[in-house]
NUZAMAR-427859 format. One record per atom (N, C-alpha, C): atom name; x, y negated, z; residue in one letter. Coordinates in nm, 3 decimals. Example, Ala and Ser with C-alpha at 12.3 -4.5 7.8 and 13.67 -1.06 7.14 Angstrom:
BEGIN
> N	1.319	0.569	0.780	A .
> CA	1.230	0.450	0.780	A .
> C	1.320	0.330	0.780	A .
> N	1.285	0.225	0.708	S .
> CA	1.367	0.106	0.714	S .
> C	1.290	-0.003	0.787	S .
This chain:
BEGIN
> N	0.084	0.117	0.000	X .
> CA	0.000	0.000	0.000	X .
> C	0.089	-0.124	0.000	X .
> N	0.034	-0.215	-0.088	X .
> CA	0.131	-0.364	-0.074	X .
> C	0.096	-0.428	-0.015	X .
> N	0.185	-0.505	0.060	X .
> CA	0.093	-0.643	0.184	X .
> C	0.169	-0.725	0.121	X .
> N	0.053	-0.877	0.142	X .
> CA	0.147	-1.001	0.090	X .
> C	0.170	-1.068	0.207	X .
> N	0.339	-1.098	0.280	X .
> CA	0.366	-1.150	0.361	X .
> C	0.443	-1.311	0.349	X .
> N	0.482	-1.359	0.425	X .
> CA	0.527	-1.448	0.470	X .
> C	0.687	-1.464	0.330	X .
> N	0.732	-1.511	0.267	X .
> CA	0.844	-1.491	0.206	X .
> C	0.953	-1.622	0.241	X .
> N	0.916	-1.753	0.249	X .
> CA	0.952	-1.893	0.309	X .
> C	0.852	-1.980	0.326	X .
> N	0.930	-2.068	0.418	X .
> CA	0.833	-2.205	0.392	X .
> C	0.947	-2.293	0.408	X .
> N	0.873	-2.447	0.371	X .
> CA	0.936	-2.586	0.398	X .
> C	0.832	-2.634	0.499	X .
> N	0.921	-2.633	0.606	X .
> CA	0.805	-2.686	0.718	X .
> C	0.836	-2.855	0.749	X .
> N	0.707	-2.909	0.777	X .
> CA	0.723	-3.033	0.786	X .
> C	0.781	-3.126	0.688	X .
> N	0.731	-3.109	0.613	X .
> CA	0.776	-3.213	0.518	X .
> C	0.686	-3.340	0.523	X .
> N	0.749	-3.419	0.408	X .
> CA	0.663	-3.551	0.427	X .
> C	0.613	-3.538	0.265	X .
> N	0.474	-3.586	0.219	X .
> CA	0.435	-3.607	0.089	X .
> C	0.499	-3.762	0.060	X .
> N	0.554	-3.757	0.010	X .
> CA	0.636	-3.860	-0.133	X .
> C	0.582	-3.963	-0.192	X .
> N	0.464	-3.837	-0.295	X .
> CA	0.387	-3.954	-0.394	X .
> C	0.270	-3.843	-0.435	X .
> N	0.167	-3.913	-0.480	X .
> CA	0.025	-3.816	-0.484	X .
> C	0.010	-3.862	-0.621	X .
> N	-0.033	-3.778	-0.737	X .
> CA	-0.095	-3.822	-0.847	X .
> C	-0.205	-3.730	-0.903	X .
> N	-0.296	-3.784	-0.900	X .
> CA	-0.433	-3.761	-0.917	X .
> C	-0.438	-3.738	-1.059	X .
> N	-0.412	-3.816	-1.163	X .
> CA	-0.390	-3.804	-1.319	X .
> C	-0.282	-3.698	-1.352	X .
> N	-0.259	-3.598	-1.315	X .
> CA	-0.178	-3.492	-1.381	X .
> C	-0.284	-3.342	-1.369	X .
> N	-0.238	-3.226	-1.438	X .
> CA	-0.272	-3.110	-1.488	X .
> C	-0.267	-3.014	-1.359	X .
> N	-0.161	-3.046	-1.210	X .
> CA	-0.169	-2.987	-1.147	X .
> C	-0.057	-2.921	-1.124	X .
> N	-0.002	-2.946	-0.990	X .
> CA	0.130	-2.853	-0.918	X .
> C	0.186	-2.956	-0.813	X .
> N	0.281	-2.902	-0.756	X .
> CA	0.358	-2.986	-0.651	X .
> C	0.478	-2.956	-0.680	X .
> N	0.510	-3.086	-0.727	X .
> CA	0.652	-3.093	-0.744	X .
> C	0.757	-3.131	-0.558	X .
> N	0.837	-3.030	-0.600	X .
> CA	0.966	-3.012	-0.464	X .
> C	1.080	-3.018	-0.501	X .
> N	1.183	-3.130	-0.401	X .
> CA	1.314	-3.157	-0.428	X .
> C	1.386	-2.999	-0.440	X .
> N	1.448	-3.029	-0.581	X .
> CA	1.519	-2.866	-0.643	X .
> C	1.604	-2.804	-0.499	X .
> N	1.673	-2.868	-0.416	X .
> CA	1.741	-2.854	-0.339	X .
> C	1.667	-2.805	-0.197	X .
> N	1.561	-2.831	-0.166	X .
> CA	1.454	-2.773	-0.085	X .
> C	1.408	-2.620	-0.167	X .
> N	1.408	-2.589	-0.259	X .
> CA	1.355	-2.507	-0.341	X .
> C	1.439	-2.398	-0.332	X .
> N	1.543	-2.426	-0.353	X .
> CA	1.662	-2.341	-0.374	X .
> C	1.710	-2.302	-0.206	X .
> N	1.662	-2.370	-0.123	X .
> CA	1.710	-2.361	0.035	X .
> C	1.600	-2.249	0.065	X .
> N	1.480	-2.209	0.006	X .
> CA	1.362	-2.146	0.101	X .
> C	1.323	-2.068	0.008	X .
> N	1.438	-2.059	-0.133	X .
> CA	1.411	-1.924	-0.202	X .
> C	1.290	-1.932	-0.287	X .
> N	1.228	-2.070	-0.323	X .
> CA	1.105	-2.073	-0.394	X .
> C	1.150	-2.103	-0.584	X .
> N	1.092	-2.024	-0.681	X .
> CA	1.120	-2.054	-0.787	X .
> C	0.997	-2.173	-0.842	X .
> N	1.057	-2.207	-0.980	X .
> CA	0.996	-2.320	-1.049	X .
> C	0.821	-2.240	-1.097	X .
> N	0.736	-2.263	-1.105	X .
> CA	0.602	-2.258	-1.095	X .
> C	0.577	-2.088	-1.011	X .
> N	0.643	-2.094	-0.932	X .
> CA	0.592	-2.035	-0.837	X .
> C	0.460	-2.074	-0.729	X .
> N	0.362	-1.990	-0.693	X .
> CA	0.248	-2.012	-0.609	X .
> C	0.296	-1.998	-0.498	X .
> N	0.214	-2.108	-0.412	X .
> CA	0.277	-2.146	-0.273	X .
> C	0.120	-2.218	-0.255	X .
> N	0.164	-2.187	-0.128	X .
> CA	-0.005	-2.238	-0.027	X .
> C	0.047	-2.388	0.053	X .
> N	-0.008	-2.501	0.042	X .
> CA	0.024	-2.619	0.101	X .
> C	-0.060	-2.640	0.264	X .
> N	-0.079	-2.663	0.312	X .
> CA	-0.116	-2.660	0.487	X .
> C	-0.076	-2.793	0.504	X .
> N	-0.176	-2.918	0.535	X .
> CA	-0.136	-3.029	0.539	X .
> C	-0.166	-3.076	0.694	X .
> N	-0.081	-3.097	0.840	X .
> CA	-0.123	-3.118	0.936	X .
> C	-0.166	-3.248	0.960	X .
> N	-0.127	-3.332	0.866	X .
> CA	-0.220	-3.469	0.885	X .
> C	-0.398	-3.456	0.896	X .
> N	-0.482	-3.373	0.784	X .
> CA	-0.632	-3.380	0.847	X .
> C	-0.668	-3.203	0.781	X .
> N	-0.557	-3.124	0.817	X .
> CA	-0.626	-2.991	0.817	X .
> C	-0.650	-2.902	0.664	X .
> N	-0.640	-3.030	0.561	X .
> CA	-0.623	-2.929	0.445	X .
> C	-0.547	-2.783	0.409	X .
> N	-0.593	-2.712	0.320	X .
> CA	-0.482	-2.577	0.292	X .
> C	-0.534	-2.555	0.130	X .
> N	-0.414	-2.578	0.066	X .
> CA	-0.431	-2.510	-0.092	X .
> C	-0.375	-2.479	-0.118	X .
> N	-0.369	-2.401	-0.281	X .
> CA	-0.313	-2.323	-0.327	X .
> C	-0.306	-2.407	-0.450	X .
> N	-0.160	-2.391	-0.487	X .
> CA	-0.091	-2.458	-0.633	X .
> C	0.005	-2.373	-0.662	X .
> N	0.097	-2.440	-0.775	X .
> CA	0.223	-2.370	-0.804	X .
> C	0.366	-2.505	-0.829	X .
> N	0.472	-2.436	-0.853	X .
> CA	0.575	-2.565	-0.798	X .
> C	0.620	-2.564	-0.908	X .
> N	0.683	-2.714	-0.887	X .
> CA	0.758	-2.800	-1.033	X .
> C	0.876	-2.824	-0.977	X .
> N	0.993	-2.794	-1.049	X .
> CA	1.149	-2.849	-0.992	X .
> C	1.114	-3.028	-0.988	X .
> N	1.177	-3.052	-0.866	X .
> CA	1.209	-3.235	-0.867	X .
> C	1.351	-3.215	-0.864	X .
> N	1.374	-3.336	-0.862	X .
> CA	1.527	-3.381	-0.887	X .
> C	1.630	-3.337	-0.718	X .
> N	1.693	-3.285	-0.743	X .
> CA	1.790	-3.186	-0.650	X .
> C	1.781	-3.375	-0.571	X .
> N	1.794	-3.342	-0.444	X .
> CA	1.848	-3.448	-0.315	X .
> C	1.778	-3.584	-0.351	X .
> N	1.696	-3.542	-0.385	X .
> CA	1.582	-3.667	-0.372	X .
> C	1.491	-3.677	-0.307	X .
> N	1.469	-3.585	-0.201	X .
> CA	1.352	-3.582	-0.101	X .
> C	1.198	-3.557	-0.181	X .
> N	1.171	-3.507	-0.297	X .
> CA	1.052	-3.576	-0.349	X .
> C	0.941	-3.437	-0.305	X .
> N	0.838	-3.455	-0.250	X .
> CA	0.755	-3.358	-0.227	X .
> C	0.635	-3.464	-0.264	X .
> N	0.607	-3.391	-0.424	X .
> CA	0.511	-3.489	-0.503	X .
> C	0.366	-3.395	-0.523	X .
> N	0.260	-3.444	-0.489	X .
> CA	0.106	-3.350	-0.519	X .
> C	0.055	-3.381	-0.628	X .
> N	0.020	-3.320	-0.697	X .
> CA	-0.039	-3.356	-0.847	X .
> C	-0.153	-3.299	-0.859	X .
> N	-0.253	-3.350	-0.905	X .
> CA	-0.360	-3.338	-0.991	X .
> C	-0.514	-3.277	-0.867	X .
> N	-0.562	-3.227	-0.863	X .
> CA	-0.661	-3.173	-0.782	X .
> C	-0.576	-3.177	-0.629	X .
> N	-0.440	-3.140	-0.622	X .
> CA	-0.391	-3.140	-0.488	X .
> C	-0.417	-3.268	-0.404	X .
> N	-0.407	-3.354	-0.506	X .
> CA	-0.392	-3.540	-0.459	X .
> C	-0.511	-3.536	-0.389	X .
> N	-0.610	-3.515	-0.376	X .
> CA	-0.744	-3.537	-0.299	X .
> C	-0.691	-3.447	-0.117	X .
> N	-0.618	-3.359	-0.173	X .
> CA	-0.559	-3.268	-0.037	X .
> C	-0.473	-3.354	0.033	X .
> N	-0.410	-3.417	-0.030	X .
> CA	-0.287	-3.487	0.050	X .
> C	-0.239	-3.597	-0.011	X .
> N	-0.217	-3.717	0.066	X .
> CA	-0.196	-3.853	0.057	X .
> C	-0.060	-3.894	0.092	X .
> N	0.042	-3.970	0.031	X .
> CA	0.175	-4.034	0.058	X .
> C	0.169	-4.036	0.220	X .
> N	0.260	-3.984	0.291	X .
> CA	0.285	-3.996	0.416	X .
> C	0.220	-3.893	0.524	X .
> N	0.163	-3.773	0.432	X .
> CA	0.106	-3.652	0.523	X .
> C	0.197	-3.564	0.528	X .
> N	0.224	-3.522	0.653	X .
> CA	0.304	-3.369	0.652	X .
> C	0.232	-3.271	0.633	X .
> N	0.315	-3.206	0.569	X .
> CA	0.268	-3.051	0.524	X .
> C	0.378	-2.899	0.506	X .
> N	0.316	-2.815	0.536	X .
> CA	0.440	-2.730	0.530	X .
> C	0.371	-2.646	0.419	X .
> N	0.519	-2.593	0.308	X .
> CA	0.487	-2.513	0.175	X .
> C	0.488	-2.392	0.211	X .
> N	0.412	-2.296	0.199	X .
> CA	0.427	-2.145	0.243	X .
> C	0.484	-2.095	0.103	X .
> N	0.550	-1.972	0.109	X .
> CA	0.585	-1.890	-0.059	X .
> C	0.566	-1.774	0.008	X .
> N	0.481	-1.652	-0.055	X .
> CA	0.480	-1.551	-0.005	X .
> C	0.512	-1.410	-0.128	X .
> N	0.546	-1.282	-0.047	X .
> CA	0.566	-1.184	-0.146	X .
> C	0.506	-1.060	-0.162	X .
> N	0.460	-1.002	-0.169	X .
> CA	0.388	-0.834	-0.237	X .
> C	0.531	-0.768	-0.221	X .
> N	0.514	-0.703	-0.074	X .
> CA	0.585	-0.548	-0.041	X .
> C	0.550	-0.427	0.008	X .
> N	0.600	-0.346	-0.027	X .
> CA	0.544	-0.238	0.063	X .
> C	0.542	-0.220	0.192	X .
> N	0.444	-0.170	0.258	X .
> CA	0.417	-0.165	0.398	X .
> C	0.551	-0.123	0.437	X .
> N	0.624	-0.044	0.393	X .
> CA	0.751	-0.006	0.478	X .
> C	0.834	-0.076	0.470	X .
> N	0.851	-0.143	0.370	X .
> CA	0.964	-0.280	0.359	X .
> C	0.944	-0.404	0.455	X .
> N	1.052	-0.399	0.484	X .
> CA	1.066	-0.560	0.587	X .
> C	1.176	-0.660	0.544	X .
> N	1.110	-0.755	0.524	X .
> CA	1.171	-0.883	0.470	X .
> C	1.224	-0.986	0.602	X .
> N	1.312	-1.090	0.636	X .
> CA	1.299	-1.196	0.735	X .
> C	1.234	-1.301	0.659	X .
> N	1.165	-1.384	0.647	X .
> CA	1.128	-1.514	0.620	X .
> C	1.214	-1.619	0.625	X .
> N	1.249	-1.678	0.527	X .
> CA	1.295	-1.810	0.563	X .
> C	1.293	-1.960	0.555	X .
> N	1.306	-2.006	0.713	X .
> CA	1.244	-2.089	0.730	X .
> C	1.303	-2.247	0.748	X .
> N	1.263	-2.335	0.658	X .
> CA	1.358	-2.434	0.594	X .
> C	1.273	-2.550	0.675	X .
> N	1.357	-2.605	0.793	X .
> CA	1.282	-2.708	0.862	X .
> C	1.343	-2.869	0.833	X .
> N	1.280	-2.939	0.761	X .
> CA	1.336	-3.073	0.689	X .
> C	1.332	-3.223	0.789	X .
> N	1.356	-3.302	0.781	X .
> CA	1.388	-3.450	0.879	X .
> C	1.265	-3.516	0.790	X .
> N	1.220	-3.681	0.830	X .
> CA	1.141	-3.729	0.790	X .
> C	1.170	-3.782	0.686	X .
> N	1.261	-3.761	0.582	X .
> CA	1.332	-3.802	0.465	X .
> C	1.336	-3.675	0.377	X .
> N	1.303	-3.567	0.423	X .
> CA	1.274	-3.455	0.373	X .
> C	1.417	-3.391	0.311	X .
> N	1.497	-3.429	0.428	X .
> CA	1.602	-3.364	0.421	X .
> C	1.609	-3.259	0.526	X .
> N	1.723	-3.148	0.471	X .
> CA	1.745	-3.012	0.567	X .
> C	1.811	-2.993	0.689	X .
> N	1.738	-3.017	0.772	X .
> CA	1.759	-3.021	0.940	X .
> C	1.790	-2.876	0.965	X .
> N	1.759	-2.791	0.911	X .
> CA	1.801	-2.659	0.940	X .
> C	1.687	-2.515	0.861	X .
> N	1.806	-2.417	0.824	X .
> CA	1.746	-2.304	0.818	X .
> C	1.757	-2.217	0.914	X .
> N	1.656	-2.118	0.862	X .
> CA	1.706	-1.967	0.995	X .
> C	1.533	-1.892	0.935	X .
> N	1.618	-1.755	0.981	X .
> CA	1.526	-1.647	0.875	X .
> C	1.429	-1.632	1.056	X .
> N	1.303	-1.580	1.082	X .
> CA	1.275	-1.506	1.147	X .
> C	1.301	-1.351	1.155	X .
> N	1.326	-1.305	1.280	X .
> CA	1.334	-1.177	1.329	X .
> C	1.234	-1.085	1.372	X .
């Protein structure tokens, strides 16, 4: 049997810039991306702790060390410039397989304050 678990997140981040006029995705600084193991239109669940939202999109490379955690298109109604949110990425394994998660915790500039896998 496959379970879909936990694979990374970017916790706490800050939203960037919201655009309502696009096709749809969230664009993430390449360098956040590459820290929590998430590929380019990969599906990832957004969790916004500013007023409780949770969706589902897929990701756009942003520009490596630019902080940009950008919402596009239907997401923009989810989340507004200056909401935190943490990106979940998850994976399809077999029940007997065990993965650690890893977990990419960013500063209010949406830079990398630290990783570390759970145990």
């Amino acid at each position: 049997m496959k379970l879909t678990i936990l694979k990374s997140k970017v916790h706490c981040a800050i939203v960037t810039k919201a655009s309502l006029d696009y096709e749809g995705s969230i664009e993430i600084d390449e360098t956040l991306m590459k820290a929590a193991g998430i590929i380019e239109y990969e599906k990832v669940l957004v969790a916004n702790f500013t007023n409780g939202n949770r969706y589902e999109t897929y990701v756009m490379k942003g520009m490596a060390d630019s902080g940009v955690i950008c919402v596009n298109g239907a997401g923009a109604r989810y989340s507004a410039v200056g909401d935190k949110v943490t990106i979940f990425a998850f994976a399809q394994v077999e029940e007997s397989e065990r993965i650690s998660p890893k977990i990419v915790l960013v500063d209010e500039r949406n830079r990398i304050k630290s990783i570390r896998s759970l145990q």
